[in-house]
C-alpha positions in Angstrom: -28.3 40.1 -14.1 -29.2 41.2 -10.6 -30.8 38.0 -10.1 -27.8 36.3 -10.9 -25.5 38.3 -9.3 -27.7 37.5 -5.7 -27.9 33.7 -6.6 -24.5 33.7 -7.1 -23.7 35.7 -4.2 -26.0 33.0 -2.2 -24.4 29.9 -3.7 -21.0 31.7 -2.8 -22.2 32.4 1.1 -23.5 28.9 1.2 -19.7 27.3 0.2 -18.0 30.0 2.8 -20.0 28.6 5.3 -19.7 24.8 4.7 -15.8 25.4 4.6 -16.3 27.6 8.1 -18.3 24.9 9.5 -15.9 21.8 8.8 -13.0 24.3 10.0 -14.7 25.0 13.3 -15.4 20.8 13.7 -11.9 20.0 13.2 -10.1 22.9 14.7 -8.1 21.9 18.2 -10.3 22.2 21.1 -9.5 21.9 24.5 -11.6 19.3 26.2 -12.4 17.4 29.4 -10.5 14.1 29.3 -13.7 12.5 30.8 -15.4 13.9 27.4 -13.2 11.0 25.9 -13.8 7.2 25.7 -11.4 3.7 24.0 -14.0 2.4 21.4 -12.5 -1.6 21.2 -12.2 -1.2 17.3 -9.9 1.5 17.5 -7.6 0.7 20.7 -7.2 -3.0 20.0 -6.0 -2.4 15.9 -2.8 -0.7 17.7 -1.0 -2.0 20.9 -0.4 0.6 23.3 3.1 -0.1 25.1 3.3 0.7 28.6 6.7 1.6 27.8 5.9 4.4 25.4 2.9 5.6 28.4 5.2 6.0 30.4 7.8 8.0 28.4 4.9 10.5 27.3 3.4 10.6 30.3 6.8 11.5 32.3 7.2 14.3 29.1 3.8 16.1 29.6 4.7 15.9 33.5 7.7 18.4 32.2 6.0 19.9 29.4 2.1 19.5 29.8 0.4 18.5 26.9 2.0 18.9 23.5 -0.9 20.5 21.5 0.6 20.2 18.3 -0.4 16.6 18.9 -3.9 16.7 19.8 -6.0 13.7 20.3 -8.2 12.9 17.4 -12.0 11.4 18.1 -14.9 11.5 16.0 -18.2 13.1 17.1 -18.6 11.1 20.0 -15.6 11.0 21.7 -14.3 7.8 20.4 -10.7 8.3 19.9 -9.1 7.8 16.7 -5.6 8.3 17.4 -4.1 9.6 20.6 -4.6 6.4 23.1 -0.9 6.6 24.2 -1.3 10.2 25.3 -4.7 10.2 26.4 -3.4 7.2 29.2 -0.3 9.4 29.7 -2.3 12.2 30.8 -5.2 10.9 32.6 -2.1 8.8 34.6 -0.5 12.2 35.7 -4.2 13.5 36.5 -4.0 16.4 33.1 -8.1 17.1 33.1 -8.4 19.2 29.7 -6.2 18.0 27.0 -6.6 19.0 23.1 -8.8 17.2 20.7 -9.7 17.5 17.4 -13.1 15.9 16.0 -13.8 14.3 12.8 -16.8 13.6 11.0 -17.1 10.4 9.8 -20.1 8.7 7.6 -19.8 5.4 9.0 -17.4 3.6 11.4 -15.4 1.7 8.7 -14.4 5.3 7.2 -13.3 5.9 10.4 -11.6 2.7 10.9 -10.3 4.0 6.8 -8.8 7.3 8.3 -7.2 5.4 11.8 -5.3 3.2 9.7 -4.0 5.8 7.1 -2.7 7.6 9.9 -1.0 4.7 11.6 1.0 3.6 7.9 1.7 7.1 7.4 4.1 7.4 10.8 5.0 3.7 11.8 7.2 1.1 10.7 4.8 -1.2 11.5 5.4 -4.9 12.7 4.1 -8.5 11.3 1.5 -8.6 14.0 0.4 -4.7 13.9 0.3 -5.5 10.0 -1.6 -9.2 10.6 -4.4 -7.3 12.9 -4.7 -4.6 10.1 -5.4 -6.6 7.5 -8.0 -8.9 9.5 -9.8 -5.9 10.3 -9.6 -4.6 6.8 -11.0 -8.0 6.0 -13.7 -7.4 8.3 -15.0 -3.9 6.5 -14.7 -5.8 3.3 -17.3 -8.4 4.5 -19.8 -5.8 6.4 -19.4 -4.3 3.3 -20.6 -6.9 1.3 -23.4 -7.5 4.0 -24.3 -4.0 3.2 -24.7 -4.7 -0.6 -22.1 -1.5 -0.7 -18.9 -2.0 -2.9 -15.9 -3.5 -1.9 -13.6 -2.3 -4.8 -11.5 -0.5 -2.0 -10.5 -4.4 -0.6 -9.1 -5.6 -3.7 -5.8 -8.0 -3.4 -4.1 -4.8 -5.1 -5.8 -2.2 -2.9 -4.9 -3.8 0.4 -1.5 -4.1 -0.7 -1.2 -0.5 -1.2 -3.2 0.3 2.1 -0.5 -2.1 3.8 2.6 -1.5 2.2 3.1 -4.7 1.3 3.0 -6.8 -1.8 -0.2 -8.8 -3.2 1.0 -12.0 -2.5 1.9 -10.9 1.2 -1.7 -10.1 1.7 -2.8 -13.5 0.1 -0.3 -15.2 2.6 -2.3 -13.7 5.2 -5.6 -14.3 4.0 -4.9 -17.8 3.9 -3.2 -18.1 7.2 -5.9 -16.0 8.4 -8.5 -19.4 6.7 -5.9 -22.2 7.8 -3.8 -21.3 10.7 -4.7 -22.9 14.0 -5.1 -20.5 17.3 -1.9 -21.1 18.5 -0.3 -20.1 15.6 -2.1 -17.1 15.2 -1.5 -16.3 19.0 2.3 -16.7 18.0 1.9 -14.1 15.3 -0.5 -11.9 16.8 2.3 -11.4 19.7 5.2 -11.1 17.6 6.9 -14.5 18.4 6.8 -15.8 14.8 6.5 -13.6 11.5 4.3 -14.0 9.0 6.2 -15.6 6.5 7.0 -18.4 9.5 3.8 -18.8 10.1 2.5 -19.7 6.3 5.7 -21.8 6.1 4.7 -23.8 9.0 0.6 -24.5 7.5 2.3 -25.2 4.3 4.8 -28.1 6.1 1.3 -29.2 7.7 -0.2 -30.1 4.2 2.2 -32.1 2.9 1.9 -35.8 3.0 3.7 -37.1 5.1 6.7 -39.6 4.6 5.6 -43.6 4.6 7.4 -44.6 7.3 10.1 -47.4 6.3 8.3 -51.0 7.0 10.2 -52.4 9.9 9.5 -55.5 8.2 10.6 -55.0 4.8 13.9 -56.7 5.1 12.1 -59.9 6.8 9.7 -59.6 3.4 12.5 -59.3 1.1 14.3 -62.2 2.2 11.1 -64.2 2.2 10.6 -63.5 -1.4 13.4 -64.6 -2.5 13.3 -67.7 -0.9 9.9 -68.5 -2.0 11.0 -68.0 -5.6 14.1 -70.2 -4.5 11.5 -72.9 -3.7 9.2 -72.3 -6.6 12.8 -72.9 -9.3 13.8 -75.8 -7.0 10.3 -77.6 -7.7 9.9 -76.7 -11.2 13.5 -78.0 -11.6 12.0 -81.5 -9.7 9.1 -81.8 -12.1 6.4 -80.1 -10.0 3.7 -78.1 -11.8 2.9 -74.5 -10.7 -0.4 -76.0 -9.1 1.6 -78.6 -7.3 4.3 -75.5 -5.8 1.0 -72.5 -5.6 -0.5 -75.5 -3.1 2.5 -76.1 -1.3 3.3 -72.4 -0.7 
């Protein structure tokens, strides 16, 4: 019973610590702005708009840094989620601002995380929804690269992740396949949504209309005086070799 009691006790120390440890990782830490970096992956899925810098960063000039709303970065100092604010500050010259770090396995669970933050608090647009699921298509194919599973990239699982329907996402998968650059261009910045856009490569695959023969009318009128001819001779005694060789 003893040695139970102390392997228990071990087992018990061992999970207090592992909970202490990932508490301490992801508890708000002030930290030197330089600390922090844009990884392209992360900063390009969401637009920052200069507006909405400059509204933050003429709030924290006011109020300093809200840390209720820290920036969040994984072990390196890639950041997740916080580009606005972390060009806000670095604008007004803030050099410590609060961060919180997460452990990630591998960069698409990151990439996982980012986006379920993003659907969680925007009301996203066609184009912020267009990059996402390209780049959710591009985990699905590393994945695949990998030999690793891709049950999370499902038709039904994207539409969840998206908030959108299944045949939304298979719209953009095949614009995504058929759409030429300037069309995407046009989604990507908003001019066109993405129902426009599929419209417009599904106009482009339809046959087109056979144009009306200028010369139909001429042709028509033709005919009918050829078989005018062709009665008139038959009428006169002409065989059908005699009229063919005279035609």
């Amino acid at each position: 019973m003893k040695f139970f009691n102390k392997k228990f006790g071990t087992s018990f120390e061992a999970a207090k610590q592992n909970i202490q440890n990932k508490f301490d990782s992801e508890r708000i830490q002030m930290v030197a702005i330089s600390n922090l970096k844009f990884d392209k992956d992360f900063k390009e899925l969401f637009a920052q708009e200069p507006e909405k810098v400059e509204r933050i960063a003429h709030d924290m000039k006011e109020h300093g840094f809200d840390k209720s709303q820290p920036i969040i970065a994984t072990k390196d100092g890639s950041i997740l989620d916080g580009n606005s604010r972390f060009m806000a500050a670095n604008q007004i010259g803030i050099k410590y601002v609060p961060v919180v770090y997460k452990d990630f396995a591998d960069k698409n669970e990151a990439l996982k995380y980012e986006l379920h933050l993003q659907l969680d608090r925007r009301n996203l647009s066609d184009s912020e929804v267009f990059a996402m699921f390209k780049k959710l298509e591009e985990m699905k194919q590393s994945a695949k690269s990998e030999g690793k599973s891709t049950e999370d990239f499902t038709d039904a699982k994207l539409a969840e992740q998206l908030k959108k329907s299944e045949r939304q996402v298979q719209k953009m998968r095949e614009l995504s396949k058929k759409a030429d650059e300037q069309t995407l261009d046009k989604v990507a910045s908003g001019e066109i949504t993405i129902n426009q856009a599929y419209s417009e490569i599904k106009k482009a695959e339809q046959p087109k209309e056979t144009k009306p023969n200028e010369n139909s009318s001429i042709n028509k009128s033709e005919f009918f005086k050829g078989v005018k001819f062709a009665l008139d001779e038959l009428a006169n005694g002409k065989t059908a070799e005699e009229i063919l060789a005279a035609l």
